[in-house]
Structures are given as C-alpha cells and as structure tokens.
Backbone as CSV, one residue per row, in Angstrom:
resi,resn,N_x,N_y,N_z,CA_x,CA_y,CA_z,C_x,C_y,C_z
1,UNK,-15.762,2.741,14.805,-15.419,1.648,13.904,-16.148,1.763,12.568
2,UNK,-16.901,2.254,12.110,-17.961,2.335,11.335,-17.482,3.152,10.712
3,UNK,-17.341,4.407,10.740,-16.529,5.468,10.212,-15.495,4.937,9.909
4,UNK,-14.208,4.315,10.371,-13.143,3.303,9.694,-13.500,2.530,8.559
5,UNK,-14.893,1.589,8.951,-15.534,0.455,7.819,-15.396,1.513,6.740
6,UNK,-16.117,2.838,6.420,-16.651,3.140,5.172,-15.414,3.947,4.637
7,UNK,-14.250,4.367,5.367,-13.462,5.202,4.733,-12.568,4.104,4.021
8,UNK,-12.379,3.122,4.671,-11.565,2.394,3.963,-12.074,1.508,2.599
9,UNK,-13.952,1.031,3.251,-14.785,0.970,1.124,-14.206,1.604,0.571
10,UNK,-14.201,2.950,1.040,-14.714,4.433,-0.202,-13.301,4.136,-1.231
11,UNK,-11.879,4.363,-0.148,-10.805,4.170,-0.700,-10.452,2.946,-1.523
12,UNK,-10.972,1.834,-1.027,-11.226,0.546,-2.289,-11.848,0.786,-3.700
13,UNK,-12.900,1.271,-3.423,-14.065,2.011,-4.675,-13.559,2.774,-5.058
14,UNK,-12.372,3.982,-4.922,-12.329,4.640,-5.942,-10.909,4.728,-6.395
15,UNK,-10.396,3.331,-5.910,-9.363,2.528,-6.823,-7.997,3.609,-6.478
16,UNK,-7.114,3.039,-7.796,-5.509,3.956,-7.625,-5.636,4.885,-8.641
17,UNK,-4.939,5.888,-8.558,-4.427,6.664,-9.434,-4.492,5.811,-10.968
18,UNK,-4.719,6.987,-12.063,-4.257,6.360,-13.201,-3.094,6.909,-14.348
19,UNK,-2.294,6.360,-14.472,-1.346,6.759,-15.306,-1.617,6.876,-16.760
20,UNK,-1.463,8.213,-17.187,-1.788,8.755,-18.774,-1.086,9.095,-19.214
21,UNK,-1.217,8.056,-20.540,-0.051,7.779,-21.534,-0.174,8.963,-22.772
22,UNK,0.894,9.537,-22.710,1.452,10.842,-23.622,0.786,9.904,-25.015
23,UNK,0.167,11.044,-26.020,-0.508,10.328,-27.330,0.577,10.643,-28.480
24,UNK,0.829,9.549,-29.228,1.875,9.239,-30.035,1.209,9.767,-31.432
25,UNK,1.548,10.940,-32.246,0.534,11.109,-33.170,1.021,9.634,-34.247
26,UNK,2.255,9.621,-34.566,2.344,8.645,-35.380,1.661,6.608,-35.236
27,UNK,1.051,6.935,-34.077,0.248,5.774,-33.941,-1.322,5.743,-33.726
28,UNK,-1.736,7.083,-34.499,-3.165,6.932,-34.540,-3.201,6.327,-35.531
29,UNK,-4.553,5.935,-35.666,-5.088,5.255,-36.899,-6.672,6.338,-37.127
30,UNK,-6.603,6.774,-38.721,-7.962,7.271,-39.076,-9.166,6.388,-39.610
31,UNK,-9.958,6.227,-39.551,-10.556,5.169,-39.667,-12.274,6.333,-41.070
32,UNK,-12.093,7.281,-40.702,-13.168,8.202,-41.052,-12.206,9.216,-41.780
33,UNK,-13.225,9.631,-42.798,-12.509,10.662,-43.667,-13.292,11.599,-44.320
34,UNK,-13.576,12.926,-44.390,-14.194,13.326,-45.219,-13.818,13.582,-46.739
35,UNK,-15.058,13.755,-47.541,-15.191,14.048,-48.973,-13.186,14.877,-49.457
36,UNK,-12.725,14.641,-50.276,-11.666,15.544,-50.036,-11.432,16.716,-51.079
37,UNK,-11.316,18.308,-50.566,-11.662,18.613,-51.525,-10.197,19.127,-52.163
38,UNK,-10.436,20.342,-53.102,-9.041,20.358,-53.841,-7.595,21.217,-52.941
39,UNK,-8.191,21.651,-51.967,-7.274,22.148,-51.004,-6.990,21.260,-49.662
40,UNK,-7.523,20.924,-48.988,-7.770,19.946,-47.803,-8.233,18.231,-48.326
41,UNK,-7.426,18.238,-47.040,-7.878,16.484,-46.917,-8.163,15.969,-45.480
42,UNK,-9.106,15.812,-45.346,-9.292,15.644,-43.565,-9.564,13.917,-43.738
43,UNK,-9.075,13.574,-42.200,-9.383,12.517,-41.897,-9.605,12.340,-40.007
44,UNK,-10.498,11.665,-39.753,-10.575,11.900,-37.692,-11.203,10.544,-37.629
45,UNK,-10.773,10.682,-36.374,-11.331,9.096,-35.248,-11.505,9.467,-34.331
46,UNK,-12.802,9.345,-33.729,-13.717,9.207,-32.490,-12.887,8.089,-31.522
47,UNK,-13.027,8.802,-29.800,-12.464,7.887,-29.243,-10.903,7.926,-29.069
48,UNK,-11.088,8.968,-29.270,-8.912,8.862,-28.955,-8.145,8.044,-27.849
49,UNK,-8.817,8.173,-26.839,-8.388,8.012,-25.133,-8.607,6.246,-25.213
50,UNK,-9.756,5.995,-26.262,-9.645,4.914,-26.305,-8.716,3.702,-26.899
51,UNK,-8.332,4.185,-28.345,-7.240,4.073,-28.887,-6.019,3.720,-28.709
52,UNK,-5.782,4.518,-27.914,-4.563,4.765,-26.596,-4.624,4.321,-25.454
53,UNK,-5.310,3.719,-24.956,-5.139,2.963,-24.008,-5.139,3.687,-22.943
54,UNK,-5.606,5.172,-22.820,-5.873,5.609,-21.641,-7.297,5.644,-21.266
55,UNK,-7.326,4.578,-21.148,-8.621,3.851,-20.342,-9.787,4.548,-19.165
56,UNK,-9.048,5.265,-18.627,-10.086,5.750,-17.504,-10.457,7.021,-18.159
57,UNK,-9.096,8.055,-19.101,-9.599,9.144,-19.224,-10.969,8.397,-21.036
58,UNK,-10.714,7.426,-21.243,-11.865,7.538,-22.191,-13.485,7.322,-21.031
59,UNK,-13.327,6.500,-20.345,-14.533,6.561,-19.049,-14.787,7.800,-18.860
60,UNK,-14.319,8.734,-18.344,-14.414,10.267,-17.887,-15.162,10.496,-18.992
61,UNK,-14.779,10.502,-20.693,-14.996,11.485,-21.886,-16.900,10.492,-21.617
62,UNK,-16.896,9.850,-21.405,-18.268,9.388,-21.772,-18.842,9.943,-20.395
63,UNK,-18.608,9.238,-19.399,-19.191,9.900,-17.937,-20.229,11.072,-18.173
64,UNK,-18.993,12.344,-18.787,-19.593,13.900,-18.935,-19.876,13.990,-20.299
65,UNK,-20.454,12.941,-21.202,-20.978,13.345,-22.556,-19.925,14.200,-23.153
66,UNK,-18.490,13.503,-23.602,-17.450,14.573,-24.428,-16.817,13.225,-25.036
67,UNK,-16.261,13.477,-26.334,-15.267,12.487,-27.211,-14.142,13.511,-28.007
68,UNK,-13.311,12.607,-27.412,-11.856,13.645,-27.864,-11.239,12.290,-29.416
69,UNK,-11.201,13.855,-30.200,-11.583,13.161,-31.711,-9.792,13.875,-32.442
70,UNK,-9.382,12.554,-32.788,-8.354,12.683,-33.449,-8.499,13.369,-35.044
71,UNK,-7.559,14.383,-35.315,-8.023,14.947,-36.461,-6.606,14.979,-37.194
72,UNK,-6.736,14.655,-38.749,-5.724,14.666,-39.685,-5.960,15.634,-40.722
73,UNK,-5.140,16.716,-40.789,-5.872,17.755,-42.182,-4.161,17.451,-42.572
74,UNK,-4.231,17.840,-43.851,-3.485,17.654,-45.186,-3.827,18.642,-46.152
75,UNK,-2.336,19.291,-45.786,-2.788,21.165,-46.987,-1.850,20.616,-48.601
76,UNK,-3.229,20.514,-49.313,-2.956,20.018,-50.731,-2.511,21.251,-51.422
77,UNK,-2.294,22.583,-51.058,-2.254,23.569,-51.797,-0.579,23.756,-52.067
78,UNK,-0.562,25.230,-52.399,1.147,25.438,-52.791,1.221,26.763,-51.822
79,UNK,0.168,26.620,-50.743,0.559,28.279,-49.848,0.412,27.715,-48.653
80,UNK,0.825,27.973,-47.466,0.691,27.831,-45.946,-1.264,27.997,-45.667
81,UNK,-1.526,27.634,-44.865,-2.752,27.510,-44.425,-2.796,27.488,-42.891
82,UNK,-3.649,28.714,-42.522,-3.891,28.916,-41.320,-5.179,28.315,-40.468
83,UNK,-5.287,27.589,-38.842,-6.395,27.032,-38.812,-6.922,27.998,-37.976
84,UNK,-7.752,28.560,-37.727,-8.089,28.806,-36.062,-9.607,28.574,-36.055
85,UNK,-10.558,29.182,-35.168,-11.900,29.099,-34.753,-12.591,29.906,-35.646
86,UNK,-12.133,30.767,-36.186,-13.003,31.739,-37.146,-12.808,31.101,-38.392
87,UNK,-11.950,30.649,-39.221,-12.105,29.977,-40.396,-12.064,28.471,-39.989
88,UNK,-12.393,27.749,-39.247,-11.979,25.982,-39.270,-13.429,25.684,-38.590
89,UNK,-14.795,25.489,-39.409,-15.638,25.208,-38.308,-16.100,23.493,-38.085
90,UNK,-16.599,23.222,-37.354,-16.970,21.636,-37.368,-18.373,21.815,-37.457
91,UNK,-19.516,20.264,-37.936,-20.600,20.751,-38.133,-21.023,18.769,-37.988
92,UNK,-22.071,18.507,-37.418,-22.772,17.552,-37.864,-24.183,17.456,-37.953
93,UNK,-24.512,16.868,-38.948,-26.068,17.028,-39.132,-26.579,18.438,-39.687
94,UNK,-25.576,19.479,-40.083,-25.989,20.300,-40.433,-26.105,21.392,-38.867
95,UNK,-25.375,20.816,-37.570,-25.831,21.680,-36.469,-24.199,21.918,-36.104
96,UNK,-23.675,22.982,-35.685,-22.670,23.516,-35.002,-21.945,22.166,-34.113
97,UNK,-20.422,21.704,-33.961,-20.456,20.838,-33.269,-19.789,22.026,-31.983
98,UNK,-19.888,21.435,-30.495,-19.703,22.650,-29.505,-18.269,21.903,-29.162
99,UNK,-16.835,22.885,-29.467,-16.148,22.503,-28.713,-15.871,23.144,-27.439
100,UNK,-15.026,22.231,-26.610,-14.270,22.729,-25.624,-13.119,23.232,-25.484
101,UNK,-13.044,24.635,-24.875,-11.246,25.293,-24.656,-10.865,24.208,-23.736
102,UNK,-9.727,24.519,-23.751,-8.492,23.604,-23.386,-8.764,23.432,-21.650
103,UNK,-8.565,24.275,-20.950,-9.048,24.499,-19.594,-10.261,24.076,-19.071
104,UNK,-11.503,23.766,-19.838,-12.442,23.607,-19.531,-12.339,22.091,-19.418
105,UNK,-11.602,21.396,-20.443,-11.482,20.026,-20.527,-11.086,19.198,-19.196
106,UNK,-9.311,19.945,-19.372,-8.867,19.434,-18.533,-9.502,19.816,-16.734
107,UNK,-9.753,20.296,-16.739,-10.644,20.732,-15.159,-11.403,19.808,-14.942
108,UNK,-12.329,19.358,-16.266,-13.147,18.402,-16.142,-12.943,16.889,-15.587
109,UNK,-11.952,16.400,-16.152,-11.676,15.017,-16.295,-9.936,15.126,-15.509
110,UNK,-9.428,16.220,-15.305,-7.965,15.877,-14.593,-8.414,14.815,-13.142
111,UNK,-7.342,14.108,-12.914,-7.368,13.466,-11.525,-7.379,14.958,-10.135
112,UNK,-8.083,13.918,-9.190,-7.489,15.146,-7.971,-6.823,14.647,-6.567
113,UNK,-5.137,14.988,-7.185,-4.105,14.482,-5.966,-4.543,14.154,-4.984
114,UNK,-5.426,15.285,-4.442,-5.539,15.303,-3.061,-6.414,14.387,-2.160
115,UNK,-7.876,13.815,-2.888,-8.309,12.559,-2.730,-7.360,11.577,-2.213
116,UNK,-6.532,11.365,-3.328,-5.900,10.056,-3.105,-4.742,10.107,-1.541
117,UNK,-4.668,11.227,-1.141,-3.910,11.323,0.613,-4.545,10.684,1.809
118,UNK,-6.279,10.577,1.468,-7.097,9.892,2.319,-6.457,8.456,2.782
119,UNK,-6.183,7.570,1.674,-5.320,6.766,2.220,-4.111,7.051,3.279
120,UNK,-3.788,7.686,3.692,-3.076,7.896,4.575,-3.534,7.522,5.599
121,UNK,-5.067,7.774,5.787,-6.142,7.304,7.494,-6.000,5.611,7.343
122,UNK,-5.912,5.345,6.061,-5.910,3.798,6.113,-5.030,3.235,7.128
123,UNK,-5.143,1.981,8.188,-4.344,1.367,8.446,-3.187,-0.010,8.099
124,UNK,-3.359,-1.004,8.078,-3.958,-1.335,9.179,-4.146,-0.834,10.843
125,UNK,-5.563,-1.167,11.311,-5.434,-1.031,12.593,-5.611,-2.143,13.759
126,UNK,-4.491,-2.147,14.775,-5.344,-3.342,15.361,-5.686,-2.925,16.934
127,UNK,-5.659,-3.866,17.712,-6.726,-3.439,18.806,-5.891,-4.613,20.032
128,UNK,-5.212,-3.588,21.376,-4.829,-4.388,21.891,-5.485,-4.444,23.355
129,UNK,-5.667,-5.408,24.113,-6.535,-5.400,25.779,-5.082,-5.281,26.635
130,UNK,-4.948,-4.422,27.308,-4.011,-4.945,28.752,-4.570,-4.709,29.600
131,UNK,-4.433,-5.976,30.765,-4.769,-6.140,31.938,-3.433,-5.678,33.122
132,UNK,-3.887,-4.686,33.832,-2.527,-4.633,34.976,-2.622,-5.428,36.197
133,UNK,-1.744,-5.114,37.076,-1.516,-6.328,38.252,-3.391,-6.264,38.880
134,UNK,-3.774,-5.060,39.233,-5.097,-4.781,40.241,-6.312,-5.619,38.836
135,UNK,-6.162,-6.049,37.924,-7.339,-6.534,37.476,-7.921,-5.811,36.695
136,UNK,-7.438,-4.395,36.439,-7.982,-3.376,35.766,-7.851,-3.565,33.493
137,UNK,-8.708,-3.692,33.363,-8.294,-3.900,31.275,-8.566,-2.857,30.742
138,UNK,-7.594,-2.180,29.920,-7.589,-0.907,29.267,-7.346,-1.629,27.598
139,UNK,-7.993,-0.937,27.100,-8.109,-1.347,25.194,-7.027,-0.102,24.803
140,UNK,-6.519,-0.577,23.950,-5.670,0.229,23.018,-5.546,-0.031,21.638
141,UNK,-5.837,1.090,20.487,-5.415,1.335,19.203,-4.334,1.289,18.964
142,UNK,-3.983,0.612,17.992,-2.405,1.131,17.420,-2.723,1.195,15.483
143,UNK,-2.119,2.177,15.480,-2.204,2.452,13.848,-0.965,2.502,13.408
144,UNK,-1.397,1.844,12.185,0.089,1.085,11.151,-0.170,2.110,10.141
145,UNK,0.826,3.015,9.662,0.455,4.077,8.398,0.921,3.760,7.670
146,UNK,0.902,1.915,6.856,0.679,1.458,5.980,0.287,2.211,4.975
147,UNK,-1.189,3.084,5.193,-1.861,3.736,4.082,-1.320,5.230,3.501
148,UNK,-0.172,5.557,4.030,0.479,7.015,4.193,1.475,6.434,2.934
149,UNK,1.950,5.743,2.652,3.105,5.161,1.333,2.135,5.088,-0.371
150,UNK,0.910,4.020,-0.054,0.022,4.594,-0.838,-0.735,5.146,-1.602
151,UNK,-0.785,6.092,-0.298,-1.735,7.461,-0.822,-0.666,8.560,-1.481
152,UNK,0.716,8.358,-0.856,1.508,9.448,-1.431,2.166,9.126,-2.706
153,UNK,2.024,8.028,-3.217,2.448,7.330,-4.429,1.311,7.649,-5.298
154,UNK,0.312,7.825,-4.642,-1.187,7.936,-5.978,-1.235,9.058,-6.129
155,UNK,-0.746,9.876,-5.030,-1.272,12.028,-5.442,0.087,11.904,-6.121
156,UNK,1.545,11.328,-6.853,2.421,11.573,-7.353,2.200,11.298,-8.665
157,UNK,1.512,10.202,-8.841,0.925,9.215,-9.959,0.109,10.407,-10.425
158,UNK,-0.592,10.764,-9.486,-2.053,11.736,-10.359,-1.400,13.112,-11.046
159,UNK,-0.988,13.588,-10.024,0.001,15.383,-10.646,0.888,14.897,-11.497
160,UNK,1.293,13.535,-12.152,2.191,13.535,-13.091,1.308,12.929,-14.285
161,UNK,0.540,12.356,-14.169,-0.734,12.445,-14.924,-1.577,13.442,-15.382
162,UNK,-2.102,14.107,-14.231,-2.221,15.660,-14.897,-1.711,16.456,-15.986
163,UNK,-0.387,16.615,-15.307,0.656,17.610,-16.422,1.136,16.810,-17.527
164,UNK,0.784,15.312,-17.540,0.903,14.547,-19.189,0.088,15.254,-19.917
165,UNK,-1.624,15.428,-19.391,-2.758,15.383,-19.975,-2.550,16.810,-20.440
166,UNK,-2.541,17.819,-19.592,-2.363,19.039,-19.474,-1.219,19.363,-20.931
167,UNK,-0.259,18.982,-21.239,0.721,18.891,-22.001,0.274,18.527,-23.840
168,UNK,-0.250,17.204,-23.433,-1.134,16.553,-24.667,-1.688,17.453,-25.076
169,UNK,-2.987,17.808,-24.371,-3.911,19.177,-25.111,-3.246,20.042,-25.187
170,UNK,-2.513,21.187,-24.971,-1.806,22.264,-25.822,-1.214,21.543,-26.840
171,UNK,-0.485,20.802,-26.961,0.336,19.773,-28.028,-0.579,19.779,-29.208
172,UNK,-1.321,19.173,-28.629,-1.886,18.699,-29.604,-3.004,19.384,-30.387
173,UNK,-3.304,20.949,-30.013,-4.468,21.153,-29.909,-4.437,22.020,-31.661
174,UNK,-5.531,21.545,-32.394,-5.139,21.893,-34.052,-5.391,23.654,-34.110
175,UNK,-6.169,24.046,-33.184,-6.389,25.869,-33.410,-4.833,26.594,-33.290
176,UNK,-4.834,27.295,-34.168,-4.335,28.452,-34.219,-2.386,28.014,-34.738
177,UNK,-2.755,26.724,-35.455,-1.643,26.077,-36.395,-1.695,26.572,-37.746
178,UNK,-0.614,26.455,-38.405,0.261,27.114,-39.409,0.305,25.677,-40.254
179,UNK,-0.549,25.315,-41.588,0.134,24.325,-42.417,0.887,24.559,-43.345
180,UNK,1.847,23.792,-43.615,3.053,24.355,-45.092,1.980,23.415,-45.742
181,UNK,2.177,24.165,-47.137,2.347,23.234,-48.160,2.681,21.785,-48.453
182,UNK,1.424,20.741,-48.410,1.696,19.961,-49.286,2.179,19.086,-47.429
183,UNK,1.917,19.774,-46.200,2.248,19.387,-44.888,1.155,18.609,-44.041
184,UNK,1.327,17.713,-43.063,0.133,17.501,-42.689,0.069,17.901,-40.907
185,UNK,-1.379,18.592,-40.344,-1.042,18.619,-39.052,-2.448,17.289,-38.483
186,UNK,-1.611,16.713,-37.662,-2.439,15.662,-36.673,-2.687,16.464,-35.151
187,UNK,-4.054,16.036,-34.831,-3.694,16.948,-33.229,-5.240,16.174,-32.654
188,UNK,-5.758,17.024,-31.434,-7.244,16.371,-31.531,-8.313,17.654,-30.798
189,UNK,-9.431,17.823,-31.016,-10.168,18.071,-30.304,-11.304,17.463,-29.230
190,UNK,-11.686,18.376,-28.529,-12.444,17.716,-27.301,-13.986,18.280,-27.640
191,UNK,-14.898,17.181,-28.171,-16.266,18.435,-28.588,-17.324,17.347,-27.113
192,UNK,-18.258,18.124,-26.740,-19.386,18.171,-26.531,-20.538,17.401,-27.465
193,UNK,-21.019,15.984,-26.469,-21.843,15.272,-26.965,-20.727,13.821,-27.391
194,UNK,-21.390,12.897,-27.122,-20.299,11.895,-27.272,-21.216,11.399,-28.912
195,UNK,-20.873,11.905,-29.940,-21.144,11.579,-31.483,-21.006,10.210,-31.882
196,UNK,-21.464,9.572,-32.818,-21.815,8.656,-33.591,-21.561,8.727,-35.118
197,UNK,-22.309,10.148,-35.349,-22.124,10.723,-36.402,-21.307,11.365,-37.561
198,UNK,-21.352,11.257,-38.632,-19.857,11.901,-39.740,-19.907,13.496,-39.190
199,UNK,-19.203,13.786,-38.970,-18.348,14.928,-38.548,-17.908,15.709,-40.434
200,UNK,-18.428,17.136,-40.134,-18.167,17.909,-41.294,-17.213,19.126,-41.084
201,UNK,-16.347,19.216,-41.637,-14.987,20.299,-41.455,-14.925,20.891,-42.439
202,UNK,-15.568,22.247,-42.170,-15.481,23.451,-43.264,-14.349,24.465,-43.187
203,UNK,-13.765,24.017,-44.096,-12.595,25.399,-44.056,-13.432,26.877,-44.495
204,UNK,-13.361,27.962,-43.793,-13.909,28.852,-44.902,-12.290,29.711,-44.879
205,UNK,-12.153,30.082,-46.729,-11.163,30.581,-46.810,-11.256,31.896,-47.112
C-alpha cells in the first residue's frame, strides 16, 4: 500500500504534460535595443518563453541557469548580410556570452513522454472481502485503469510538444541566415546564464 501511496504523490507532483505554444515572431515585443550603427540595427528581449506564455518551458530556462532571448537585426545596408558564429558575436560586460547549439537545448528542457505512462499504475483501486459458505474471507484487489487514458494523453501532449519546441529552434534559430537589404530577421537564441544585463552584438565584417 505504501508503494501505491507514493506513486500516486509522485504522479500528482509532477503534474500534466505541458502544451508549447509555436512562437509567433510577429508578436514579440523588443523592449531593449542596442546603440544602432550605420549597417545594423539590433533589438532583443530576455525571457521569450515568458512572453509567450509558455510557462513551464520559461521555469525550465531558469531551473538550468539559460534565457532564450528574442533577437531583431535590421540590415540597413544596400548588400545581403550573412550571420553565422564566426562573424555575429554576443558579448556582455565585455565577457563572451556562451551560447547553446540547438540539441543541447532542447535535450535539456524537452518533456519526457515516457514519465508521464506511469500513470497508467494509477487506479483507482479498491479492495473487496468475500466470505464463502465454510466461513473462510479472502481479500481481493481490483484495479480500475482509470490512470492508463491519462497517462496516454500526457506522453501525446508531451511528443507533440517536443516536436513544437524542436521545430521553433531550427525556425527560429538566427545562425547561418541570409539578410536582404534594407530586410529584417527575428529569431532567438538560447545563451547560458540567466542575464540581467545589456547584451552587446558585434557584427565583425
């Protein structure tokens, strides 16, 4: 019985599945901007997940010390502009900011389906006595797999959550984009260290 008591806490405590909402670039808001210079125009917001209303994955970004930072560049020039890791660096305080590849992120903070099947042990359970003609009482279990509907609704919830999240970051992810002229790309990164701080974006050209 005891072993029942705590599997069924655990499954209370670590709640349902959460559904993650695809990020709408046209409904960020920049709130931060850097200096702008005669080629670029950057603008970012800390807190994306928060923004958006995906609520648990902003919990996760703090949990493991990470903030996924909405970024707006704007190519003021008259030629295409290329971003990647070797010319696009980030910097605060004058120190390297550390991002994360794409894989590393999501590994981090994805849901995991398979947790959520535990509900399946859930019952209810109840507990019945029969007595036969000689006087003899035998106890019997019966299990209701109540918790089997559930649990298979939350590992569906989660793997389709996943491959939102999974989707978002390539989508969205600003390395190794192509700006036109006079174009703007929105996307976000995932850095290491949950910041406070103005964020510096050096193009080197």
């Amino acid at each position: 019985m005891k072993a029942i008591y705590f599997l069924v806490l655990f499954l209370i405590l670590s709640g349902c599945a959460a559904t993650y909402r695809p990020i709408k670039t046209n409904e960020l808001k920049f709130t931060q901007s850097q200096k702008s210079e005669d080629f670029l125009e950057i603008n970012y917001e800390y807190n994306t997940y928060y923004s958006t209303y995906n609520i648990r994955y902003h919990k996760k970004d703090k949990k493991y010390d990470f903030n996924t930072v909405a970024v707006e560049i704007i190519n003021k020039t008259t030629i295409p502009i290329i971003i990647n890791k070797e010319n696009f660096k980030i910097y605060s305080d004058s120190t390297k900011v550390d991002l994360l590849s794409n894989m590393e992120y999501i590994n981090k903070v994805k849901q995991k389906p398979g947790l959520y099947l535990f509900h399946t042990l859930w019952g209810p359970w109840s507990f019945q006595s029969i007595t036969d003609p000689a006087g003899n009482t035998t106890k019997k279990i019966k299990f209701l797999p109540i918790g089997l509907v559930i649990g298979i609704a939350n590992a569906i919830v989660a793997n389709k959550s996943n491959k939102r999240l999974e989707d978002d970051i390539e989508r969205l992810n600003i390395y190794e984009k192509t700006i036109q002229p006079q174009d703007t790309l929105i996307g976000i990164i995932n850095i290491k260290g949950n910041y406070i701080r103005e964020l510096d974006f050096r193009y080197l050209e």
